[in-house]
N, C-alpha and C positions, 0 to 999 in steps of 0.2 A: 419837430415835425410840423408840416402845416397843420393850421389847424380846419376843422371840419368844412366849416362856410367856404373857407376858397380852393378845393379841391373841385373841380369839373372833371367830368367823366361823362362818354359817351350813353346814353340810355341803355339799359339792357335788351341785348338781344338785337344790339346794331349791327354785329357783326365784328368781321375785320377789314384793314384795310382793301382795295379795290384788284391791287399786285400780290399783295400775300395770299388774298383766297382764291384768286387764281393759278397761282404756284401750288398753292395746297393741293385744290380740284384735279389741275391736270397733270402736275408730276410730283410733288412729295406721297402724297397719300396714295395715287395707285401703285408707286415705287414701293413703298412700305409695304401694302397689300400683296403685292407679288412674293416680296420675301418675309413674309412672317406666314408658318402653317402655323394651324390649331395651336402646336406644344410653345410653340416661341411664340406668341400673343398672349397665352396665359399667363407665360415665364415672366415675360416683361410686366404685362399688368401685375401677377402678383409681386416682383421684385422691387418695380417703382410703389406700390402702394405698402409692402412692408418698408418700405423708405421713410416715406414719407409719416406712418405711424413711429416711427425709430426715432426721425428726431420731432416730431410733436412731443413727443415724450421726455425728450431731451430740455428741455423750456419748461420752467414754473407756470402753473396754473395761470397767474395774470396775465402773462406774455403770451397763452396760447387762445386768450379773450382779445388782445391787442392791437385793431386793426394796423397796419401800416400798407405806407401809399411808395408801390415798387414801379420801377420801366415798365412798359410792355412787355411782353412776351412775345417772339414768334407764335402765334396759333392763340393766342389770348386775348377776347377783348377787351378792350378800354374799360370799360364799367367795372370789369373782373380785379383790378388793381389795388383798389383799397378795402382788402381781405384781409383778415386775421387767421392763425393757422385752423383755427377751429372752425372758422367758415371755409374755407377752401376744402377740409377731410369732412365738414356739411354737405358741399359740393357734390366730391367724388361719391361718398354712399348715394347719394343721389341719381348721380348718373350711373354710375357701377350699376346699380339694381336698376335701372331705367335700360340700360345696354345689355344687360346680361336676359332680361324680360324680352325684351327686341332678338335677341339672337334666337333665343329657345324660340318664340313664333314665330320667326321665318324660317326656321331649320326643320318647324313642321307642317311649312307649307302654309301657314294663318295667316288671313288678312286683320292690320292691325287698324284699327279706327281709332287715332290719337294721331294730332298733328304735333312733329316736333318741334318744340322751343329754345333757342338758349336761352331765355326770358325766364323759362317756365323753369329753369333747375338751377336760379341762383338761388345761395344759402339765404335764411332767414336769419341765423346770428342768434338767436334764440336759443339756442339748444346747448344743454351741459357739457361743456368740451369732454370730458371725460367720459361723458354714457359716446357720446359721438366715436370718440377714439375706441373705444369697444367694441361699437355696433360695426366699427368700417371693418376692424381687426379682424372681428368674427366673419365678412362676407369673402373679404380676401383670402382667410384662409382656408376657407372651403372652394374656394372658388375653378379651381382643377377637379374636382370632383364635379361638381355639379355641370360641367365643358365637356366634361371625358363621357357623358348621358348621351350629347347630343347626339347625331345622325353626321357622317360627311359633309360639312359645310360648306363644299365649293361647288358639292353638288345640289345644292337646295338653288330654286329658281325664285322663289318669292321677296319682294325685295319692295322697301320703304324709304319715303322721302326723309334726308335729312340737310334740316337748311342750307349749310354749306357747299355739301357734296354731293345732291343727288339722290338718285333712289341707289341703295346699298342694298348687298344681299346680310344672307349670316355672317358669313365670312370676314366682311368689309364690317358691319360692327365689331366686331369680335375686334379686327384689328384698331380698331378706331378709339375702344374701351383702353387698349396698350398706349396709342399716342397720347390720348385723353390725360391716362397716368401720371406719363413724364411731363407731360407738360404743367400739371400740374405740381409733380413733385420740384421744378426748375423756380415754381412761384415760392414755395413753401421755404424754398434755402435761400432767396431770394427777401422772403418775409424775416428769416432768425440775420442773415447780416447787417436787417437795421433794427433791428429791437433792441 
């Protein structure tokens, strides 16, 4: 593998390329938005994040400390690349509870005063992969329950900037926590075929 000094990588929170996030903006993601209700954005959120718990678990402990340095991703950026599985499942609880916070306030009409970052929710790498693989396990699997509280989401009007995409409603996080997912579970299978 390279080793660490000549890996370059975009700063965090550069973004994506100039064509991808305008694909993203104006036809993947309100495409997705349109066909995911409430029950299939949970589905998928919890099915790619029980995924991606399946096979972190699948890998010895050192290998899930391991960074390795993968392609891009569609929806991923450059900085995001040289992750280990245990910083990327760092990640998702991250965002998961950041998204999942985000919906319940807009669904009850709160204005939120926090600017969002991709900056501000990469992983530190610090954390015990195994309390980490826990704590994600545990928000995934409640994670329908705690959906099914909300209020109708398409009918909620209040709605927050996200750097990518604009000001979103509930809804539009809600789905955005599902693409998040997979995108990241693509890194994760991505990260075990070069370990």
């Amino acid at each position: 593998m390279t080793a660490d000094r000549n890996i370059k990588l975009d700063k965090p929170g550069a973004g994506l390329p100039f064509f991808e996030k305008a694909m993203a903006k104006y036809i993947w993601f309100p495409y997705a938005c349109s066909r995911l209700n409430r029950e299939k954005a949970v589905s998928v959120t919890q099915r790619a994040g029980k995924k991606c718990i399946e096979k972190a678990r699948y890998v010895s402990k050192d290998q899930l400390s391991q960074q390795v340095l993968i392609p891009r991703l569609r929806g991923l950026e450059d900085s995001s690349r040289y992750w280990s599985i245990a910083m990327t499942i760092e990640h998702l609880f991250i965002v998961h509870n950041g998204m999942l916070g985000m919906t319940r306030a807009l669904s009850a009409d709160q204005k939120v005063d926090q600017v969002v970052s991709t900056a501000d929710v990469k992983p530190t790498g610090k954390v015990d992969p195994e309390d980490i693989l826990g704590r994600y396990e545990a928000v995934i699997a409640d994670y329908a329950d705690k959906v099914a509280l909300l209020p109708d989401l398409k009918r909620c009007k209040a709605t927050h900037l996200h750097p990518w995409f604009g000001e979103l409603n509930a809804h539009q996080w809600l789905c955005l926590n599902a693409i998040h997912t997979q995108i990241h579970l693509g890194q994760i299978l991505e990260i075990i075929k070069r370990l």
